[in-house]
C-alpha positions as CSV (number, residue, x, y, z in Angstrom):
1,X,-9.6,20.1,-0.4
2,X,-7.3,22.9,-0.7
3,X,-5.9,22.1,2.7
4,X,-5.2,18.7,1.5
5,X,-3.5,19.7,-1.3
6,X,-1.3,22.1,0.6
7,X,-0.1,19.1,2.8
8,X,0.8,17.0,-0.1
9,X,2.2,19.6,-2.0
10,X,4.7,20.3,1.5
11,X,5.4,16.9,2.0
12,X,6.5,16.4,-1.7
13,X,8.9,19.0,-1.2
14,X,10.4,17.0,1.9
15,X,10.9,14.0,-0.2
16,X,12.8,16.2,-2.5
17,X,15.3,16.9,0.0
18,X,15.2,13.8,1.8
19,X,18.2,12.2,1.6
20,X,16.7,8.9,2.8
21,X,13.7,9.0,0.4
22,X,16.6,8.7,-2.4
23,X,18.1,6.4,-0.7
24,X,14.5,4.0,-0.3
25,X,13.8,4.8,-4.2
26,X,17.6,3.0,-5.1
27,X,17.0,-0.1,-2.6
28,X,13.5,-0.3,-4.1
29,X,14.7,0.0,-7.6
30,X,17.4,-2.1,-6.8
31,X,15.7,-5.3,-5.6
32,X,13.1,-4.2,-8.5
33,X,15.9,-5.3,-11.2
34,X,17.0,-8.2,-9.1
35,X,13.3,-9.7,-8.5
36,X,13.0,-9.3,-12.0
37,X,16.3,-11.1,-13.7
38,X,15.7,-13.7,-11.4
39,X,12.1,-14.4,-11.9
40,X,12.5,-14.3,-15.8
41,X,15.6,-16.5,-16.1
42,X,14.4,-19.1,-13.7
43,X,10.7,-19.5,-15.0
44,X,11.2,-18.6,-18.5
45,X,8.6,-16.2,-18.9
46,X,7.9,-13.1,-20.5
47,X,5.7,-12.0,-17.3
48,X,6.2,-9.8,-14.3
49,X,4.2,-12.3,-12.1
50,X,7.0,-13.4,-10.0
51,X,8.3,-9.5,-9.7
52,X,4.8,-8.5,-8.4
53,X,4.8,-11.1,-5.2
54,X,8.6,-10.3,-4.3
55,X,7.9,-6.6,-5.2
56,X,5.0,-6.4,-2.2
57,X,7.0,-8.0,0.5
58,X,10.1,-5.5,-0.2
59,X,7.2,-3.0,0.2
60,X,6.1,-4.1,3.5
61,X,9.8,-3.5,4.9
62,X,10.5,-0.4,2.6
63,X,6.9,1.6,3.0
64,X,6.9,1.4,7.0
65,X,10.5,3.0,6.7
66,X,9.7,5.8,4.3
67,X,6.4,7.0,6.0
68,X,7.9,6.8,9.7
69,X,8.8,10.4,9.9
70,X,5.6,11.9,8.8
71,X,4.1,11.9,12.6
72,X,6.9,10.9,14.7
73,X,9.2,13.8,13.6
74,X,6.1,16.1,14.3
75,X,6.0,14.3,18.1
76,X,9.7,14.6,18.4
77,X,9.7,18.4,17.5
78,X,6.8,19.6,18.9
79,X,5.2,20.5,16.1
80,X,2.5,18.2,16.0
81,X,0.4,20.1,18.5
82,X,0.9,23.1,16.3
83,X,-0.5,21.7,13.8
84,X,-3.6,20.0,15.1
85,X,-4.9,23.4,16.5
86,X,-3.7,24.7,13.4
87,X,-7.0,25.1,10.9
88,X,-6.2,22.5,9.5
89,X,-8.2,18.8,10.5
90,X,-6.7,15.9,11.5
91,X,-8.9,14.3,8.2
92,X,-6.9,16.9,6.0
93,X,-3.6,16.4,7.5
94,X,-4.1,12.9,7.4
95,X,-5.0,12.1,3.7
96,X,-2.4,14.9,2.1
97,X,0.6,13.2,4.2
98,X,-0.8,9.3,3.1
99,X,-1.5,10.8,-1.1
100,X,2.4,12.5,-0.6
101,X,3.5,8.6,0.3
102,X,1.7,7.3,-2.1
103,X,2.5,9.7,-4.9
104,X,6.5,8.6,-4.4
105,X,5.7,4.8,-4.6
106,X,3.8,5.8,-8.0
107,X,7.1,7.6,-9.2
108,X,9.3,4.2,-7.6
109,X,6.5,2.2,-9.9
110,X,7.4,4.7,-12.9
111,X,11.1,4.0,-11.8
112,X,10.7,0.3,-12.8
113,X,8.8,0.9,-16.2
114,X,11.8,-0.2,-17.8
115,X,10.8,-3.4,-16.7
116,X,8.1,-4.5,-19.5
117,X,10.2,-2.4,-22.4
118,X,12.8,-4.8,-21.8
119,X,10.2,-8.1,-21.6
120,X,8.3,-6.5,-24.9
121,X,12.1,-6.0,-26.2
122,X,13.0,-10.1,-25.9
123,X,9.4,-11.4,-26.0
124,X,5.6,-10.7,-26.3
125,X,4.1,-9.9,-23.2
126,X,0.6,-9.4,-22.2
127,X,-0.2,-5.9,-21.9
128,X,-3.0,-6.6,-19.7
129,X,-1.2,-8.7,-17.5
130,X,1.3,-5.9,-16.9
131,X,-1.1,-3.4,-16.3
132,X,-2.9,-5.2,-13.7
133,X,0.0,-6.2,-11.9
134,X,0.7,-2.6,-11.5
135,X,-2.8,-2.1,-10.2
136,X,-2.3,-4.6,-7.5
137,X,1.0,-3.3,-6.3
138,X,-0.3,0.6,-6.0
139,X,-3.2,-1.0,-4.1
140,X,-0.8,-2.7,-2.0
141,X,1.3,0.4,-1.7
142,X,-1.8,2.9,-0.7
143,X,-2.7,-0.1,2.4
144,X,1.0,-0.6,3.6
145,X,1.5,3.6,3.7
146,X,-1.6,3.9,5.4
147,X,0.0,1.7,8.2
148,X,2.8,3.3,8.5
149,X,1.1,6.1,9.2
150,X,-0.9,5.1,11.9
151,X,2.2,3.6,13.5
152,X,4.2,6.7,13.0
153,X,1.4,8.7,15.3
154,X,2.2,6.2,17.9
155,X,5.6,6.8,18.5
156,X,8.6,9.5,18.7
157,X,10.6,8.2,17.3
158,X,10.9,7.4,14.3
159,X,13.1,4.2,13.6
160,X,10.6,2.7,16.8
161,X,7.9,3.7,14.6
162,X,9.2,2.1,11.0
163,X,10.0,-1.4,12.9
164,X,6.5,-1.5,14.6
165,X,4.9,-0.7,10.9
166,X,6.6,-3.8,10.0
167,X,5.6,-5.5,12.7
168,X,2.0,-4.9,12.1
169,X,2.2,-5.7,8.2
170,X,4.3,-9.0,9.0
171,X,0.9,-11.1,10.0
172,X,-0.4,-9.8,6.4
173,X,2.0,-11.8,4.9
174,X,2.8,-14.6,7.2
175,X,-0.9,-15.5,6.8
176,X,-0.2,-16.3,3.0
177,X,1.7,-18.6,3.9
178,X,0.7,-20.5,6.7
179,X,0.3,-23.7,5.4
180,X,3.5,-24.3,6.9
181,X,2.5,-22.9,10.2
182,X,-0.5,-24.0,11.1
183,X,-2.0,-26.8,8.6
184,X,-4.0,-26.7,5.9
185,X,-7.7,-26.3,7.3
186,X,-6.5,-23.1,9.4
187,X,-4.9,-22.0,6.6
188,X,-7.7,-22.0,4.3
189,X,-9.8,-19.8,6.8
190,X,-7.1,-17.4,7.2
191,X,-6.4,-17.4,3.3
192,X,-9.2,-14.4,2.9
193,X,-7.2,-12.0,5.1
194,X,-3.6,-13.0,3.4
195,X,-2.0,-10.3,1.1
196,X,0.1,-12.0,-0.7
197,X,-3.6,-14.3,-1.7
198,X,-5.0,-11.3,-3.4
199,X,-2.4,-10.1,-5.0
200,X,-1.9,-13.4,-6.9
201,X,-4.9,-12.5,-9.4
202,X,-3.8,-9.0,-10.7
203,X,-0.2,-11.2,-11.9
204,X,-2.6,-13.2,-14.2
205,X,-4.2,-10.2,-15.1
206,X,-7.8,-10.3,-13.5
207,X,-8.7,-7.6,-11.2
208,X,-11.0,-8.8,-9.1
209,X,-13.3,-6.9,-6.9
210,X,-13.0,-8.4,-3.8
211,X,-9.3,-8.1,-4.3
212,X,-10.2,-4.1,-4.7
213,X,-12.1,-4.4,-1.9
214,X,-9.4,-5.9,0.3
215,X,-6.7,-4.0,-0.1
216,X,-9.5,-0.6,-0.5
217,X,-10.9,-1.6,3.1
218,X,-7.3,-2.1,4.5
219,X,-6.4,1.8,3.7
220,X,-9.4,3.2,4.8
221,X,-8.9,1.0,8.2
222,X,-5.5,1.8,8.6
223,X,-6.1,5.9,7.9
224,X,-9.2,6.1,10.4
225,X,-6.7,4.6,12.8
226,X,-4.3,7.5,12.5
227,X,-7.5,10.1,12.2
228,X,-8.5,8.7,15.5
229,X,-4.9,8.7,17.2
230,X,-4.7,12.4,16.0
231,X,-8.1,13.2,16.9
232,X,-7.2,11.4,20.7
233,X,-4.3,13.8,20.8
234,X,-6.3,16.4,20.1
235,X,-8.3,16.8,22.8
236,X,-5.9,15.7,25.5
C-alpha cells in the first residue's frame, strides 16, 4: 500500500506542473458550462440529466488524452524498465498511476459543483438526482482512465497512444446508439454492453447495481490489461 501511495502521490505532483492537465481541466470545464446552459434552456428542467450523457462522451475524448503519458512517456525515456525492476510491482505501479487519473477527474467533477448551486439558485432540484449522477460519471471516469492506461503501455508515443484510447472507448458508445446502425433487434442485444445505457439511470437518480457492476467490471478489465502488458514487458 505504501508503494501505491508513493506513485499517486508522484503522479499528482506531475499534474501540478502539467501544463496540459490545465489545459484538459479548462476544455472539460468548458464544455461542462456549455452542456449545461444548453440542456437546461432547451428542456426546461432543473436537472443535470442531459449534462451527465454529454459530460461522459467529452470524457471518452478527454480521459484517453490526459492518461496517454503515464506509460508512453516511461517507453519513450527509458524509464519504464527502470521502474519495473525497480521494487516496486507492476500491480502497485499500476493502481497509484490509474487512482492519480482518477483523483484529477474527481477535482474536474468538484470544478463543475457550481453547476447544482446555480440549478438550486433558480429552482428546486433533486438532491438525490444530483448525487447520483455524480456517481455515474466517476464510475465512468475510473473505466475510461483505466483504458487509457492500458493503451498508453502499448505505445511510445504518446498522442498514438491517446487516439487509440479513443479508439477503443468509441464502440462503448456507438453501441448506445445503434439503433441507427444496425436495427433494432441487434440493438437490443448489444444494449447491455452500451455506456451511455447505463449511465441513463444514475440521471434519474437510481443507482443500480448492475450499472455498478458494469462500469466496476470495465476498470478492473481494463487495469489487468495494463498489469498484464507490464508484466509481458517484464520478463522480456
Amino acid at each position: 500500500m505504501n508503494s501505491v501511495t508513493t506513485i499517486w502521490k508522484k503522479e499528482l505532483r506531475i499534474y501540478a506542473v502539467n501544463p496540459t492537465a490545465y489545459a484538459f481541466l479548462a476544455v472539460f470545464l468548458f464544455l461542462a458550462g456549455l452542456f449545461f446552459y444548453l440542456g437546461v434552456t432547451l428542456t426546461g428542467e432543473a436537472s443535470l440529466r442531459v449534462l451527465s450523457s454529454n459530460l461522459a462522451i467529452a470524457e471518452l475524448f478527454i480521459l484517453p488524452m490526459l492518461t496517454m503519458r503515464h506509460f508512453a512517456e516511461e517507453r519513450r525515456q527509458g524509464t519504464l524498465e527502470m521502474l519495473l525492476t525497480a521494487p516496486i510491482s507492476p500491480f502497485s505501479l499500476v493502481i497509484g498511476k490509474w487512482l492519480a487519473s482518477v483523483t484529477l477527474c474527481g477535482l474536474m467533477f468538484v470544478g463543475t459543483g457550481v453547476l447544482p448551486i446555480i440549478l438550486a439558485y433558480y429552482g428546486d432540484p433533486d438532491w438525490g438526482v444530483v448525487f447520483s449522477t455524480y456517481v455515474g460519471l466517476l464510475l465512468v471516469a475510473g473505466a475510461f482512465c483505466a483504458a487509457g492506461l492500458f493503451t498508453s503501455t502499448l505505445l511510445d508515443d504518446q498522442l498514438a497512444a491517446g487516439l487509440l484510447g479513443i479508439l477503443v472507448l468509441l464502440p462503448f458508445w456507438l453501441i448506445s446508439r445503434a439503433e441507427a446502425l444496425v436495427g433494432d433487434d441487434l440493438a437490443l442485444k448489444l444494449q447491455p454492453f452500451g455506456v451511455l445505457n447505463h449511465l441513463e439511470a444514475f440521471g434519474r437518480g437510481i443507482i443500480d447495481s448492475a450499472d455498478v457492476y458494469y462500469f466496476t467490471a470495465m476498470t478492473f478489465t481494463f487495469l489487468f490489461l495494463t498489469y498484464r502488458s507490464l508484466e509481458s514487458r517484464r520478463w522480456r
